[in-house]
C-alpha positions in Angstrom: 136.8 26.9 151.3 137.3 26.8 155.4 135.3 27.5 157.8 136.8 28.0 161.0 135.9 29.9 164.4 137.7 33.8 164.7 136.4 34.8 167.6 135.3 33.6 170.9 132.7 36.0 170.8 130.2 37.8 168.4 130.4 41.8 169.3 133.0 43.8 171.5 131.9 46.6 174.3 133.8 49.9 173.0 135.7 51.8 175.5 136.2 48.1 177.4 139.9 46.5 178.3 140.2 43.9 175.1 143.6 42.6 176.1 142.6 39.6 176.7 140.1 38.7 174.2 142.7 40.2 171.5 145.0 37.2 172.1 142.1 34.4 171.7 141.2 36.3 168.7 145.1 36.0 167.5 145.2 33.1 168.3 142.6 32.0 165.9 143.0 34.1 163.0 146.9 34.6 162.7 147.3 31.1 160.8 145.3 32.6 157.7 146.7 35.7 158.0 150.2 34.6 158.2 149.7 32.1 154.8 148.5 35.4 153.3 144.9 33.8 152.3 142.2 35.7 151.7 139.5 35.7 154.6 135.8 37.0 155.5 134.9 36.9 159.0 131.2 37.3 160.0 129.0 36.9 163.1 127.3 33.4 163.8 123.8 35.4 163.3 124.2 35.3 159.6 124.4 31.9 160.1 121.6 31.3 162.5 122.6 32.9 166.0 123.2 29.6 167.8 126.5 29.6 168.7 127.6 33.3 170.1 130.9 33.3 168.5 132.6 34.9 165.2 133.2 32.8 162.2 135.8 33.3 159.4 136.0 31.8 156.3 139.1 31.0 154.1 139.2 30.6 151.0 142.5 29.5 148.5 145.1 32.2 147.8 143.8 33.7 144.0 139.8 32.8 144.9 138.9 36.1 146.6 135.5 35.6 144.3 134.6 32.5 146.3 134.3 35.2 149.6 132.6 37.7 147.8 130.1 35.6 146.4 129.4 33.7 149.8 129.2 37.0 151.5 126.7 37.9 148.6 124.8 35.3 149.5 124.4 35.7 153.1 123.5 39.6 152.5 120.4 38.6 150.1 119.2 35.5 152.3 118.7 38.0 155.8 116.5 40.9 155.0 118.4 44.3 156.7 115.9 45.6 159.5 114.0 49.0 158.0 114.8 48.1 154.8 112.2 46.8 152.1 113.4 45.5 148.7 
C-alpha cells in the first residue's frame, strides 16, 4: 500500500469557485486513477490533524480488502461525536 497526498487541503466551502483547487487535486490523484488502482482518500484528522491536507491511499490492483480493512481500522480507533458504543 501507498500513501500519498490528494489534496492540498482537508474540506471544500460549497457554493465557492473550486477551479483552481480542482487542478491541484488532479494533479495528484489522476496517476492512481489512470493505472485503474483501487484508492481511499481520507482527511489528515483521522490521522491526527497535523497537517491540513487530504490523504489517499493506494493499494495493488485485486487488494480492494487491504482499503477496506485500513479504513475499518481508522473508523473503530476515532470514537464518532454523539455516539457511544
Amino acid at each position: 500500500m501507498l500513501m500519498l497526498p490528494a489534496a492540498p487541503m482537508t474540506r471544500l466551502l460549497a457554493g465557492a469557485d473550486h477551479s483552481r483547487t480542482r487542478r491541484q487535486i488532479l494533479t495528484l490523484t489522476t496517476p492512481a486513477s489512470l493505472g485503474v488502482y483501487p484508492v481511499l482518500t481520507i482527511p489528515d484528522e483521522l490521522l491526527g490533524g497535523r497537517v491540513r491536507v487530504g490523504f489517499q491511499f493506494i493499494a495493488a490492483r485485486g487488494a480492494e480488502w487491504r482499503l477496506v480493512e485500513l479504513a475499518t481500522r481508522l473508523a473503530e480507533s476515532r470514537p464518532t461525536p454523539g455516539c457511544t458504543r
